[in-house]
DOPA-950596 format. One record per atom (N, C-alpha, C): atom name; z, y, x. Coordinates in steps of 0.001 Angstrom, whole numbers, plus 524288, in hexadecimal, padded with zeros to 5 digits. Layout:
DOPA-950596
+-------+-------+-------+-------+
| atome |     z |     y |     x |
+-------+-------+-------+-------+
|    CA |     Z |     Y |     X |
...
+-------+-------+-------+-------+
***
This chain:
DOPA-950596
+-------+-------+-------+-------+
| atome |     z |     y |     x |
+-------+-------+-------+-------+
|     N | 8126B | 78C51 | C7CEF |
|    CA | 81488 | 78851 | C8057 |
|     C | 81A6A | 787A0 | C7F93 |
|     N | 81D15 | 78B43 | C7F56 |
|    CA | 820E1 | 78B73 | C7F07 |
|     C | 823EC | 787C7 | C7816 |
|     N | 8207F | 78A28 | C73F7 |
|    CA | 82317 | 78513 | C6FF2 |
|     C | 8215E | 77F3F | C7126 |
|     N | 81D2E | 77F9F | C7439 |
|    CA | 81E14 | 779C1 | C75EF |
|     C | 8216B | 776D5 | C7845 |
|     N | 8236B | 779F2 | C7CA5 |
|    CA | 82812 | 77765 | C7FD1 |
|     C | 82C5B | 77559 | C7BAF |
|     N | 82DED | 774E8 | C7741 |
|    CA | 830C5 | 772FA | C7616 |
|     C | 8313C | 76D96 | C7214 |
|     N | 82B11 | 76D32 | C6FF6 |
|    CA | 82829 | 769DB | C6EFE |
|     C | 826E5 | 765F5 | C7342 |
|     N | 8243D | 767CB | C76EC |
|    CA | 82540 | 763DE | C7B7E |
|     C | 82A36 | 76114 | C7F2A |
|     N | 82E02 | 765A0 | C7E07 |
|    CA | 831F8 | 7611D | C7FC6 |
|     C | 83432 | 75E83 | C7CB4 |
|     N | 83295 | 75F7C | C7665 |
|    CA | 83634 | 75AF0 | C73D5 |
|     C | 831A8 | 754F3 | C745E |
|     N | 82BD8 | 75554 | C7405 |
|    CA | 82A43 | 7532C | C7394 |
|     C | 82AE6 | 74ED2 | C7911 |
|     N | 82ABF | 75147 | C7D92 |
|    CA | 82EAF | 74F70 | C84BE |
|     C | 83276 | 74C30 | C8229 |
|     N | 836A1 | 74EB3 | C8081 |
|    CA | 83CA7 | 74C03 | C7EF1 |
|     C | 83AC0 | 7472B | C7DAA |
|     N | 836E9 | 747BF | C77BC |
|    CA | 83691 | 74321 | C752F |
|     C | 834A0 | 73E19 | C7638 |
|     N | 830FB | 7425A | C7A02 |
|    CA | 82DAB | 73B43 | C7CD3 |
|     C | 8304C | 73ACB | C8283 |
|     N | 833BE | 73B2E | C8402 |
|    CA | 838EC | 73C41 | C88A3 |
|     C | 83B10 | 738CF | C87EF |
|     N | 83FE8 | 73777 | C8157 |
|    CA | 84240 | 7360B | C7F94 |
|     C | 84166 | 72FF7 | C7E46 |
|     N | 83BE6 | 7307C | C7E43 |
|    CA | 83766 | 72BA2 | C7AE6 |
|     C | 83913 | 727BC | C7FC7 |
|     N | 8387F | 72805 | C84D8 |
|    CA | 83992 | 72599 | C87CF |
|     C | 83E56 | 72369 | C8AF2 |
|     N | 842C2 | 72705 | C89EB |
|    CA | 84772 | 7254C | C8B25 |
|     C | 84A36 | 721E4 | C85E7 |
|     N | 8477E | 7218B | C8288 |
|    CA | 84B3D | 71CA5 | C7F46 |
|     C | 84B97 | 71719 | C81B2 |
|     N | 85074 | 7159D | C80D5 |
|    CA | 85280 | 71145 | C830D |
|     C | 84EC5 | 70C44 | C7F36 |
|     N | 84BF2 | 70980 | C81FB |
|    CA | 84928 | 70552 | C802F |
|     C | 84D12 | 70110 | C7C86 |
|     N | 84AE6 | 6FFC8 | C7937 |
|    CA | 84F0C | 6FB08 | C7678 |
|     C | 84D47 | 6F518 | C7788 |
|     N | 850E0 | 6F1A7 | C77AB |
|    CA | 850EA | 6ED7F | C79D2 |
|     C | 850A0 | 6E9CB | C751D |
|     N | 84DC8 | 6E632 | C71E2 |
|    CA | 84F1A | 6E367 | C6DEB |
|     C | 84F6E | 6DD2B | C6E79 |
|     N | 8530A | 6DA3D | C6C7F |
|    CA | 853DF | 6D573 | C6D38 |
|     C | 8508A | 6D25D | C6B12 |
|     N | 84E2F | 6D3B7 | C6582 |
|    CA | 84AD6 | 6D01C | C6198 |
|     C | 8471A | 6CF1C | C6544 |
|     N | 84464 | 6CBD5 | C653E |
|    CA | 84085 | 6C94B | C6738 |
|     C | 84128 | 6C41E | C6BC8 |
|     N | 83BF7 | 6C3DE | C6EA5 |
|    CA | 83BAC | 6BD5F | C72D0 |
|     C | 83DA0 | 6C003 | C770C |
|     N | 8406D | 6BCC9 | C7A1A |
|    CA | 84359 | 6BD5C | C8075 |
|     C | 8431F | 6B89D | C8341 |
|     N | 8437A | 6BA34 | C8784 |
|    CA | 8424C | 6B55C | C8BDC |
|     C | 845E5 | 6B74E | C90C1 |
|     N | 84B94 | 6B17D | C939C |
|    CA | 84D05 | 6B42D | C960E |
|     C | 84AE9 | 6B499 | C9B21 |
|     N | 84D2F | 6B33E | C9E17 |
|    CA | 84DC2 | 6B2E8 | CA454 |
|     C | 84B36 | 6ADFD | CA700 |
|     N | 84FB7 | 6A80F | CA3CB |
|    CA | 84DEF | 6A52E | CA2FE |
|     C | 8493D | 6A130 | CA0DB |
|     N | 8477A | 6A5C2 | C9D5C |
|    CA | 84285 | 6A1D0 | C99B0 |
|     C | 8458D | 6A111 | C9436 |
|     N | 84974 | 6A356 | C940E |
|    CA | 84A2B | 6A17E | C8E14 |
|     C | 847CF | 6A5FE | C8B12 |
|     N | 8474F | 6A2A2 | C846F |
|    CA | 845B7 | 6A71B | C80AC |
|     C | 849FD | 6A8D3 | C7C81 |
|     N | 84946 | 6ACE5 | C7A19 |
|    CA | 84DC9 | 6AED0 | C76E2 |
|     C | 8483C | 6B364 | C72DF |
|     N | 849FE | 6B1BE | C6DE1 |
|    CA | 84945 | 6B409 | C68E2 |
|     C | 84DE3 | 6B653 | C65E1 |
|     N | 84D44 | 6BAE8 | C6558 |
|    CA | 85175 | 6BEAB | C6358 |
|     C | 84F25 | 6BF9F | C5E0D |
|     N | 85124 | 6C05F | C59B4 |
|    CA | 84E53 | 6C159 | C54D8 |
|     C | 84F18 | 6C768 | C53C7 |
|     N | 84E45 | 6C916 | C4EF8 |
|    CA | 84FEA | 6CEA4 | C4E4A |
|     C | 85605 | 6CF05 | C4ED4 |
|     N | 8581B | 6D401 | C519A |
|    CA | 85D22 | 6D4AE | C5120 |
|     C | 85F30 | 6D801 | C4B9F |
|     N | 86223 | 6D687 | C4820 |
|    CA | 862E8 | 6D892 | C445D |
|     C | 8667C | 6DDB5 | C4433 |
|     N | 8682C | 6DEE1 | C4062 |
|    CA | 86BE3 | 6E36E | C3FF9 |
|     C | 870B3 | 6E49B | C41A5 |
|     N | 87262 | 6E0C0 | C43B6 |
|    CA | 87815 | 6DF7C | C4622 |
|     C | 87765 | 6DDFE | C4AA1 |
|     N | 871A8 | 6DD0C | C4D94 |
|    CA | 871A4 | 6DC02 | C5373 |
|     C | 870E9 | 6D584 | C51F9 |
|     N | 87114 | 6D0A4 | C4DCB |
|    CA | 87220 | 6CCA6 | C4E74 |
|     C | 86BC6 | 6CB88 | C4FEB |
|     N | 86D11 | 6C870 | C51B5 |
|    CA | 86610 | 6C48A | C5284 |
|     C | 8664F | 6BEF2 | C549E |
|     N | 8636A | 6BB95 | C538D |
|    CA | 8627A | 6B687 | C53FF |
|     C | 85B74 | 6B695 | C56A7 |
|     N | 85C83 | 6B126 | C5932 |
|    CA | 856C9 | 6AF7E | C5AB4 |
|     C | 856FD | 6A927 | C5D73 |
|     N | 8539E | 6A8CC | C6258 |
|    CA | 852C6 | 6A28D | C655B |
|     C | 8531D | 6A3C8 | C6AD9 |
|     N | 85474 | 6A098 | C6C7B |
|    CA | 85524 | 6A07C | C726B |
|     C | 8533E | 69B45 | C7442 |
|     N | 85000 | 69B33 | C7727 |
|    CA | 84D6D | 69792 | C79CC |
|     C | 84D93 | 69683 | C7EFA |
|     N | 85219 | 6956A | C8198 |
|    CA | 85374 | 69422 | C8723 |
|     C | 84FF5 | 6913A | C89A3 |
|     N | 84F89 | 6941A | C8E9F |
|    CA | 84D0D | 68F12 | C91A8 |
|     C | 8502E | 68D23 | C9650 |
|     N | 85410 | 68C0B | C96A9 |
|    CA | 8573A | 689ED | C99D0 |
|     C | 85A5A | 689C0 | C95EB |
|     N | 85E0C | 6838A | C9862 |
|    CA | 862C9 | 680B7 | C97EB |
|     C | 86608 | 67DA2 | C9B78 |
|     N | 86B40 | 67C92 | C98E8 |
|    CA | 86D74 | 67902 | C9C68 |
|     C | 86F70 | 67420 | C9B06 |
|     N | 86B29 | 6721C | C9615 |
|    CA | 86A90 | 66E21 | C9447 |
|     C | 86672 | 66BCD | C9346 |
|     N | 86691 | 6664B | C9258 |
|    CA | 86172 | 6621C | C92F7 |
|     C | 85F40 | 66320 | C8C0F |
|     N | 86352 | 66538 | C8A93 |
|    CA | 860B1 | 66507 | C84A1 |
|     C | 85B5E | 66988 | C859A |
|     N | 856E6 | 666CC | C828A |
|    CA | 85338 | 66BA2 | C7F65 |
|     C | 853B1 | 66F4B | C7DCE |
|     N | 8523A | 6731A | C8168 |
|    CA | 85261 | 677CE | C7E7C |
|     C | 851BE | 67825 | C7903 |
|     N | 85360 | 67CD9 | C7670 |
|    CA | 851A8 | 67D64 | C725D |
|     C | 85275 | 68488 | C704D |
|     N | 84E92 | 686D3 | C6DAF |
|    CA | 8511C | 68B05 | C6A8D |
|     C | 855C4 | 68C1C | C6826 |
|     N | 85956 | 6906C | C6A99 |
|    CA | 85D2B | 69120 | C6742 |
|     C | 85E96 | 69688 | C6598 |
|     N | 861C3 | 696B1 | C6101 |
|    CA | 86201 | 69AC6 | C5E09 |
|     C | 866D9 | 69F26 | C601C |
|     N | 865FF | 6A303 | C60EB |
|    CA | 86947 | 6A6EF | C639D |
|     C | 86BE3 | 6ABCC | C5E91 |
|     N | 86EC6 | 6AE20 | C5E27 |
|    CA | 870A9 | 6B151 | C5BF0 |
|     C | 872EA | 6B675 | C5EF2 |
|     N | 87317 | 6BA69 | C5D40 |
|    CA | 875C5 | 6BE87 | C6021 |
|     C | 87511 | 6C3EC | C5CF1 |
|     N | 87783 | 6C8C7 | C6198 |
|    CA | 878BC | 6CD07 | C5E66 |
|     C | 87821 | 6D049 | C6325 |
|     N | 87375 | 6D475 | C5FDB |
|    CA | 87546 | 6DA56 | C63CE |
|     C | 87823 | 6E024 | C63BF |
|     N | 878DD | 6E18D | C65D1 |
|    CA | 87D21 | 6E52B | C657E |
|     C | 87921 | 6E971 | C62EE |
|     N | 87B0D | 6ECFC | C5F8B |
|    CA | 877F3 | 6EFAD | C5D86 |
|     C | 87AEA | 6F585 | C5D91 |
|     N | 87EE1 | 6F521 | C6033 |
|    CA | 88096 | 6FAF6 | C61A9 |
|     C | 87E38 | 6FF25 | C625E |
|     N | 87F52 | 70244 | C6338 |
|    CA | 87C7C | 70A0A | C64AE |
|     C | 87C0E | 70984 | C6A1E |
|     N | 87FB6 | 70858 | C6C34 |
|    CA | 87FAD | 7095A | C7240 |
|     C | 87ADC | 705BC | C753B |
|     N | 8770C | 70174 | C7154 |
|    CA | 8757E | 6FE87 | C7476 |
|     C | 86F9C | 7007F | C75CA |
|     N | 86E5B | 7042D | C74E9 |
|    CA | 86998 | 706BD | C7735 |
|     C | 86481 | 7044C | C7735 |
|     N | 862A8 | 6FFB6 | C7347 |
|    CA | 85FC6 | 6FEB5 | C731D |
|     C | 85E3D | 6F9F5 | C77B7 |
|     N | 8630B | 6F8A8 | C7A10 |
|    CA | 861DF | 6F2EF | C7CE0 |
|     C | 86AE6 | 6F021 | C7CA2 |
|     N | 86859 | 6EDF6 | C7916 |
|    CA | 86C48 | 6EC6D | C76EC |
|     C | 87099 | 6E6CC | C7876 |
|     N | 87406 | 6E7B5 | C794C |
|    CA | 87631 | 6E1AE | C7C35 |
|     C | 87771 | 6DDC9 | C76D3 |
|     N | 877B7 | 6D89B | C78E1 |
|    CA | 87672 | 6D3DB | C72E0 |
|     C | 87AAE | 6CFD0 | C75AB |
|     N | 87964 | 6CAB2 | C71E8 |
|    CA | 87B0C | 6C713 | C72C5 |
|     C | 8787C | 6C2B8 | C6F80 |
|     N | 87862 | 6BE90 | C7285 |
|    CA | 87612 | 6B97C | C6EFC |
|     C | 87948 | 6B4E0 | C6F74 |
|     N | 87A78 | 6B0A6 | C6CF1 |
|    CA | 87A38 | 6ABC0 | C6E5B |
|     C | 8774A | 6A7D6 | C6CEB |
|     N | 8763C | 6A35B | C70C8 |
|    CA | 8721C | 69FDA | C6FC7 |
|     C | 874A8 | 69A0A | C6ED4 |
|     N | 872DB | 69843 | C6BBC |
|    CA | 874C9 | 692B9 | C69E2 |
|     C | 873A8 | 68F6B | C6B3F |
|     N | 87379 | 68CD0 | C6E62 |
|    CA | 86DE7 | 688F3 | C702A |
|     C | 86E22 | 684A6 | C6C5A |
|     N | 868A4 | 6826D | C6A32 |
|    CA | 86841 | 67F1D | C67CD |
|     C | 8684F | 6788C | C6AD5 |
|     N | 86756 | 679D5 | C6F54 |
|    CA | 86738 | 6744A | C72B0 |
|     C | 86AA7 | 674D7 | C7565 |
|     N | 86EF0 | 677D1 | C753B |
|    CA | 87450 | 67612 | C7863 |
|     C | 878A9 | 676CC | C762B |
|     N | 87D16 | 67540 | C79C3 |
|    CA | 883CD | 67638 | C7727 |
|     C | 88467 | 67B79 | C79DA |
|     N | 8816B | 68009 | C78AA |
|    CA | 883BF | 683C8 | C7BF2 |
|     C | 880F2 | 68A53 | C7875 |
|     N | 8820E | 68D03 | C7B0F |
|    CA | 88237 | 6921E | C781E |
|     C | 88023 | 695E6 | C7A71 |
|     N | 87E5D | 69A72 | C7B31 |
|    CA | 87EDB | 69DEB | C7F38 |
|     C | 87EC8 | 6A40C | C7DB2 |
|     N | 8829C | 6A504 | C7E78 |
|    CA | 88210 | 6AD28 | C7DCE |
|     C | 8807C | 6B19A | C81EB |
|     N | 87B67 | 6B520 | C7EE9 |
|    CA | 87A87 | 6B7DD | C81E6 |
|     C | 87C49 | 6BEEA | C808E |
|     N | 87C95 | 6BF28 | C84B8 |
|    CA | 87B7D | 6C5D6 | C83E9 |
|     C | 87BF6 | 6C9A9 | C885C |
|     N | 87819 | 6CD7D | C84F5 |
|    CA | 87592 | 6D049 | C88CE |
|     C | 873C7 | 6D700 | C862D |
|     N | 86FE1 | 6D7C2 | C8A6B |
|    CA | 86E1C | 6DE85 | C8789 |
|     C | 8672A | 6DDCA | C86F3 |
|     N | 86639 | 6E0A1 | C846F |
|    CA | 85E5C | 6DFB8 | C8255 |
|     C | 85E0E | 6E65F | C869D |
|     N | 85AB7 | 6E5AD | C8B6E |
|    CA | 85833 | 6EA89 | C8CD6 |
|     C | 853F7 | 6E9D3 | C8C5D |
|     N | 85175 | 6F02A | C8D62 |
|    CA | 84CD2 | 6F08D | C8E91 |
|     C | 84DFA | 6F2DD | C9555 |
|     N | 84A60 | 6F072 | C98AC |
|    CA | 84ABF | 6F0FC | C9D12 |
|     C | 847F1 | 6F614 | C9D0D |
|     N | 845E1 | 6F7D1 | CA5DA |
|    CA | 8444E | 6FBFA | CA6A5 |
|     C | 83EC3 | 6FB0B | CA4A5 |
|     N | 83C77 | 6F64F | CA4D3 |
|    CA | 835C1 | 6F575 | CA49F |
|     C | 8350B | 6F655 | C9D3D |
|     N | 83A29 | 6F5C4 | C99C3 |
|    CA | 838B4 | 6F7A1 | C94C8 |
|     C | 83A45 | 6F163 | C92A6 |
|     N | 83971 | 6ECFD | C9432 |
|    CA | 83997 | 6E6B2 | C92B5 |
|     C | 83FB4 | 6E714 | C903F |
|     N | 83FA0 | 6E32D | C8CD4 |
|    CA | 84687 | 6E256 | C8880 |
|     C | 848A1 | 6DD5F | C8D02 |
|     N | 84E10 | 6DD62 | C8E20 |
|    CA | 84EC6 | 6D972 | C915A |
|     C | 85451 | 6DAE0 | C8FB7 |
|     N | 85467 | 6D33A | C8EDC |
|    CA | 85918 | 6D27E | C8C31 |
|     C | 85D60 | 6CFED | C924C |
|     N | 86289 | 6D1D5 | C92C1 |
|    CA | 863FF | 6D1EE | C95A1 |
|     C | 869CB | 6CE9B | C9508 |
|     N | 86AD3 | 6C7CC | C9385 |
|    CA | 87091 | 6C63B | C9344 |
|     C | 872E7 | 6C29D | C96A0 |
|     N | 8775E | 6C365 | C953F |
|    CA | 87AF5 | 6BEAD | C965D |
|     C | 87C93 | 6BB50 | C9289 |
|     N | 87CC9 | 6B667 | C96AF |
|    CA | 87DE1 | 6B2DA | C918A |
|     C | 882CD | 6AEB8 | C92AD |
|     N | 8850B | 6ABD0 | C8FD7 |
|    CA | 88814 | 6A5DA | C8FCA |
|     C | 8861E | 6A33A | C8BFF |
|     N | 88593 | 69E1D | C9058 |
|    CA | 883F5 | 698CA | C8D4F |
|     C | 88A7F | 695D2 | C8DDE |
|     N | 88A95 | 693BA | C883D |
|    CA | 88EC9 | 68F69 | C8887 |
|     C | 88DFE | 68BCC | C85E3 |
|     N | 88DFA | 687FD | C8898 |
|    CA | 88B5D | 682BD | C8975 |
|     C | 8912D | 67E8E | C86AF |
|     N | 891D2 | 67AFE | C8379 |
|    CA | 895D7 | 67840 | C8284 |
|     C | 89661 | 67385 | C87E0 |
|     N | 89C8D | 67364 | C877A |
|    CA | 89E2D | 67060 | C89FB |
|     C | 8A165 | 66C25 | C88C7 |
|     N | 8A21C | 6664B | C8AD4 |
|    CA | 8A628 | 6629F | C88F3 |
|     C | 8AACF | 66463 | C8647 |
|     N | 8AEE8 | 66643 | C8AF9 |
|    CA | 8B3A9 | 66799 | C8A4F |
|     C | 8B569 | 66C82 | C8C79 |
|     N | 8B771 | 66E88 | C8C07 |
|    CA | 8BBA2 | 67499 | C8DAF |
|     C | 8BD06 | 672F9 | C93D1 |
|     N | 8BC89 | 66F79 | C9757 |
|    CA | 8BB95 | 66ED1 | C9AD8 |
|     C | 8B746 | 670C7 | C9DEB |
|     N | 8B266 | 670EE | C9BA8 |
|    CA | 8AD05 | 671CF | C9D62 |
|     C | 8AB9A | 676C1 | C9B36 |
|     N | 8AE58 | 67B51 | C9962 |
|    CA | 8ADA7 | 67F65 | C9889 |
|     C | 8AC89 | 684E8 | C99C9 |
|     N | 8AE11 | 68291 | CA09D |
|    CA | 8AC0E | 6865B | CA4B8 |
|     C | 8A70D | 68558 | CA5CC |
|     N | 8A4ED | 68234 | CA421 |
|    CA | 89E49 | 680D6 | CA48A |
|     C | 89BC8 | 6825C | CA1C6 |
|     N | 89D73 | 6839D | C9C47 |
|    CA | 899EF | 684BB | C9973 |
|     C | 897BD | 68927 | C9566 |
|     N | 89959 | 68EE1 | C9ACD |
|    CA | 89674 | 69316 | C9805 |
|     C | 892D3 | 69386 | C9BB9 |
|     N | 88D06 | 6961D | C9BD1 |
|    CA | 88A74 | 69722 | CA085 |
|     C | 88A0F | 69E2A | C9EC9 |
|     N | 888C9 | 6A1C8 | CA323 |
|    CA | 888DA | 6A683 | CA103 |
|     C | 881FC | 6A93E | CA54A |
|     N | 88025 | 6AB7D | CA332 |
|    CA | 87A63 | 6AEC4 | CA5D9 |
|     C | 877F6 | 6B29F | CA3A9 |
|     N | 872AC | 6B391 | CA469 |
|    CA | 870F7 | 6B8B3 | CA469 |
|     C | 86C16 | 6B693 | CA33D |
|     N | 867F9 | 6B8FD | C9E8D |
|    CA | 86233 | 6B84A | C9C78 |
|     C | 8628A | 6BE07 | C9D28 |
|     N | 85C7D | 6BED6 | C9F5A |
|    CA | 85A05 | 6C429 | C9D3F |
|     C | 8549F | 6C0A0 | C99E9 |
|     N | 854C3 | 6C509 | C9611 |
|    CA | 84FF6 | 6C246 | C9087 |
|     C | 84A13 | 6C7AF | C920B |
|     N | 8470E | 6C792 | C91A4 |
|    CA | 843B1 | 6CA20 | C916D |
|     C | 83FD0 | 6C86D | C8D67 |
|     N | 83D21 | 6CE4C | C8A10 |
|    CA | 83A5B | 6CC29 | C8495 |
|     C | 835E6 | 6CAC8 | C8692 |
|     N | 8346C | 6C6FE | C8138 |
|    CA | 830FD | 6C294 | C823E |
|     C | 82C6E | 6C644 | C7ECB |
|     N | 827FA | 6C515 | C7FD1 |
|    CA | 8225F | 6C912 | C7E66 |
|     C | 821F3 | 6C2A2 | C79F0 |
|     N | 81EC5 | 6C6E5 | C77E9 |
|    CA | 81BDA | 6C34C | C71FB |
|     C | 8180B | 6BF11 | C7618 |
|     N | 8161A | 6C16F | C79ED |
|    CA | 812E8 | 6BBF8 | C7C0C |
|     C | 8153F | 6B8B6 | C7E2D |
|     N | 818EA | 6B90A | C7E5E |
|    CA | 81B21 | 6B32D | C8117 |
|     C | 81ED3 | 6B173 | C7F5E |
+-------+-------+-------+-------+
***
C-alpha cells in the first residue's frame, strides 16, 4: 500500500490539474451580437492579424444594408491567458462612416466564448461645424453562433 501512495497522488495531481486550466477563448469563427448583428472572423494568423464580414442589423441610415469587410488584430502576448483582448474596424460598404471595435474574447462561468467590446462609429459630416455630432460610442456583447444557425 504504501508504494502506491505515491503513484496515486501523482495520478490526483494530474487529473486535479486537468481541471483548473484556464479555458481559451478563440475569435475565428460565426458571432452574433446583442443586437442581431452577424460577424465572421476568419483564421487569425501569426501576428494576431485577421479579416472577415460583418453584417449589421441596425442603422442610422435609409441606405441598404449591406455586408461589410472588417479587419483587425489580436494581441498575442504571454500575459493573455488564453482569452485575449483584440481590435477590429468595420468599413461600411453602404455608408460614409466607419466604426472601431475593441474588446476581450472570454470564456464565461457556464464554459460559452463571449466576446465582450466597445466600440466608435464615425459617421462623416458636412463641415467642422457639425463635428460634435458625429462620433457615436457603445457596447456589443457577441456570443458564438452554432453551425445550426
Amino acid at each position: 500500500m504504501v508504494k502506491a501512495t505515491p503513484f496515486l497522488l501523482v495520478l490526483f495531481l494530474a487529473l486535479g490539474a486537468h481541471g483548473l486550466s484556464v479555458k481559451k477563448c478563440s475569435l475565428t469563427g460565426r458571432w452574433v451580437n446583442d443586437l442581431g448583428s452577424n460577424m465572421t472572423i476568419t483564421a487569425v494568423n501569426g501576428n494576431g492579424d485577421f479579416s472577415g464580414m460583418y453584417h449589421t442589423a441596425v442603422t442610422a441610415t435609409s441606405n441598404e444594408i449591406k455586408v461589410s469587410p472588417l479587419q483587425g488584430s489580436m494581441q498575442k502576448g504571454p500575459n493573455q491567458r488564453g482569452q485575449p483582448t483584440f481590435g477590429f474596424t468595420v468599413n461600411w460598404s453602404f455608408s460614409d462612416s466607419i466604426t472601431v471595435f475593441t474588446g476581450q474574447c472570454f470564456v464565461d462561468n457556464e464554459g460559452k466564448e463571449v466576446l465582450r467590446t466597445m466600440w466608435l462609429l464615425r459617421s462623416r459630416v458636412e463641415n467642422i461645424n457639425n463635428d460634435w455630432k458625429a462620433t457615436r460610442v457603445g457596447t456589443n456583447i457577441f456570443t458564438r453562433l452554432s453551425f445550426q444557425e
